[in-house]
C-alpha positions in Angstrom: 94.3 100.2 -60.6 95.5 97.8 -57.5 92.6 95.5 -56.4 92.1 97.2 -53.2 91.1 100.1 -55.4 88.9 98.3 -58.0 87.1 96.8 -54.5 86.5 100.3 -53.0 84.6 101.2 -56.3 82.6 98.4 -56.3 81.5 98.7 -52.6 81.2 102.7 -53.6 78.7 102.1 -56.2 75.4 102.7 -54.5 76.6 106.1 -53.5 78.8 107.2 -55.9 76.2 109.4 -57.6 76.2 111.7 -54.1 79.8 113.0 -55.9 78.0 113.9 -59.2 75.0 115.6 -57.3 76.5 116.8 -54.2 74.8 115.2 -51.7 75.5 112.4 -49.0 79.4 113.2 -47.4 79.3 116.0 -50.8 76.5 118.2 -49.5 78.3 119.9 -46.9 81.5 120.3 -49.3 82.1 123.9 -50.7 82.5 123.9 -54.2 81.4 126.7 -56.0 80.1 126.7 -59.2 79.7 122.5 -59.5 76.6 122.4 -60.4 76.4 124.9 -63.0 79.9 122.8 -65.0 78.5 119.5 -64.2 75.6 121.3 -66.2 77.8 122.9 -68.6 79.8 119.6 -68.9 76.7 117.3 -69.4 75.2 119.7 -72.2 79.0 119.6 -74.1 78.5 115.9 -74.0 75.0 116.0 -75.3 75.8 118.2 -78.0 78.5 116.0 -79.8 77.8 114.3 -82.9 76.4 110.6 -82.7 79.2 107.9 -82.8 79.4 104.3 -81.9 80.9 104.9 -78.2 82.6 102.8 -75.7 82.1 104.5 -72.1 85.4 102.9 -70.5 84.8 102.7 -66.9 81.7 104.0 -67.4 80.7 103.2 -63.5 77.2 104.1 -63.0 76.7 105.7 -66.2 76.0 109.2 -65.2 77.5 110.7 -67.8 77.0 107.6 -70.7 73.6 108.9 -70.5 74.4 111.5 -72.6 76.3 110.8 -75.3 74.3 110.6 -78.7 74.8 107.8 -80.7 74.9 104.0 -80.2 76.7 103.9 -76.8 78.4 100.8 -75.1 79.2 101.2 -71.3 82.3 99.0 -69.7 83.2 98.6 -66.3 85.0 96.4 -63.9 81.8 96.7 -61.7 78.9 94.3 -61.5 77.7 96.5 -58.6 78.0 99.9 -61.0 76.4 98.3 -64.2 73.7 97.5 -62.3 72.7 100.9 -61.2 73.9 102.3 -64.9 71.2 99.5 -66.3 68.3 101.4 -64.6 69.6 104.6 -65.9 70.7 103.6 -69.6 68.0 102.6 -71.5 69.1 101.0 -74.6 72.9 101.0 -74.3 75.2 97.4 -74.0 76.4 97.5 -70.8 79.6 94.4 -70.4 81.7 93.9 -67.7 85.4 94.4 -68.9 89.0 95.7 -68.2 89.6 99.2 -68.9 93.3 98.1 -70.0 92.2 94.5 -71.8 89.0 96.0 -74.1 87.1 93.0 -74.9 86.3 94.5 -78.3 88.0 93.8 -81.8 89.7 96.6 -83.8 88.2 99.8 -85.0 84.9 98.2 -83.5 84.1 102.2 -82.3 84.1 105.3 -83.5 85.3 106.8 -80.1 86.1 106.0 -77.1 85.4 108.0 -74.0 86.1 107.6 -70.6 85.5 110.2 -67.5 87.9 110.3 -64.6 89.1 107.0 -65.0 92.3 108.0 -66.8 93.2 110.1 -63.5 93.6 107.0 -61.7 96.0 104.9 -63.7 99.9 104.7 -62.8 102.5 105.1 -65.9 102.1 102.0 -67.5 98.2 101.7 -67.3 98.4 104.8 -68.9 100.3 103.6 -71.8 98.3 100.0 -72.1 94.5 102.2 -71.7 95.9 104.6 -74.8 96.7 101.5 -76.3 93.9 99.9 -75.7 91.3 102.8 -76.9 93.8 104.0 -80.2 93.3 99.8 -81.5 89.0 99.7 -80.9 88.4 103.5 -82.4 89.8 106.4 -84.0 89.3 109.3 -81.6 89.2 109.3 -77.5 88.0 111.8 -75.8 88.6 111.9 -71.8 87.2 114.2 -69.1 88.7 114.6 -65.5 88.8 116.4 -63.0 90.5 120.1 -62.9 93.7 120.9 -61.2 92.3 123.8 -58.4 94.9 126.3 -57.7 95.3 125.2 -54.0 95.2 121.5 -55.4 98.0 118.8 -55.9 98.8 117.7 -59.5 98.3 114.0 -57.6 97.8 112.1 -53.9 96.4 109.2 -52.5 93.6 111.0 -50.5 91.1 108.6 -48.3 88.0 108.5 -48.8 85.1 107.4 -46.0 82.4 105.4 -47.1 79.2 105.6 -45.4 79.9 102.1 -43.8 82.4 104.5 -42.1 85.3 102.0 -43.7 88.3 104.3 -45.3 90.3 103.8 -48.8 93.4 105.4 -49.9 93.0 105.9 -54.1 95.4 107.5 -56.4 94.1 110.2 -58.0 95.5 112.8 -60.7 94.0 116.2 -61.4 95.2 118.0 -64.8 95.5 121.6 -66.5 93.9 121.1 -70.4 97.1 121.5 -71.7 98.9 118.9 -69.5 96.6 116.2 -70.3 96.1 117.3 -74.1 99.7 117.1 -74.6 99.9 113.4 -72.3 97.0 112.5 -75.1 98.1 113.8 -78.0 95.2 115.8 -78.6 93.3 119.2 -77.7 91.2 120.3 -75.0 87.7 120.8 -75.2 86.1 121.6 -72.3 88.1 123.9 -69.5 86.5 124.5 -66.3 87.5 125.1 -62.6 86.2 121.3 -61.8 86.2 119.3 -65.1 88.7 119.3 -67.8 88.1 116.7 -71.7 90.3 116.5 -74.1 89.6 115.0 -77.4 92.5 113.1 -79.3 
């Protein structure tokens, strides 16, 4: 990610639930069917077996919530650990690099990370696989859905309620595009989210 980006998220941080619950600049978007997958997505999640987890860019840990076992949350964001502290009772929460783990070998049993993959460029790509193959065996990475209508990926801006814009790259995937980028399969595939597990 390029600074300006890492800045926008952590100035984004006390609204960036309204994305995950529709509200704020969200409520008046149409998306149909949101908050049944969000629903769908979050019982997936809940429902996998217990494993030492790093969240990678875990932001405000709305979905670290719900992964069973002992869970570790990492993000770049002072600002978004703060507001995951509140909400994750129990897990470590470290401020970190998503590209530079500050975690020794095989210290996880899987990594995961939610739309955070999306928004690295080629290399970052190759230095987060990296990265989440050396601290644990499996990785498992949810994004966001490819809509029909939808570009694979863009710089769209995004308004912050302090009315300041931000241009972020972003990626959307089809399962099988980002299975095959991973090396792995997908396991969840809806019209807004897409994991794959590798």
């Amino acid at each position: 990610m390029e600074e300006h980006e890492r800045r926008y998220y952590r100035r984004r941080a006390p609204e960036y639930d309204d994305w995950w619950l529709g509200e704020g600049a969200y409520a008046a978007m149409e998306r149909p069917g949101w908050h049944d997958e969000r629903a769908r997505l979050v019982s997936f999640l809940a429902a996998l077996p217990p494993a030492r987890t790093v969240d990678v860019a875990c932001g405000t840990g709305f979905l670290t919530q719900h992964l069973p076992g002992e869970v570790t949350g990492l993000d770049q964001s002072v600002e978004m650990l703060e507001i995951a502290r509140a909400r994750v009772a129990g897990a470590r929460l470290v401020v970190g690099d998503g590209l530079a783990l500050p975690f020794g070998e095989a210290q996880f049993e899987r990594v995961f990370a939610s739309h955070f993959y999306g928004h690295l460029r080629g290399a970052d790509r190759e230095r987060f696989l990296s990265e989440a193959r050396r601290v644990a065996p499996r990785l498992l990475v949810v994004d966001s859905a490819r809509r029909p209508d939808g570009p694979s990926e863009d710089f769209p801006e995004r308004t912050l309620r302090d009315g300041s814009t931000h241009r972020v790259y972003k990626r959307w995937f089809e399962p099988d595009e980002l299975a095959r980028e991973l090396g792995g399969e997908p396991v969840f595939a809806g019209e807004w989210f897409v994991a794959v597990a590798a």
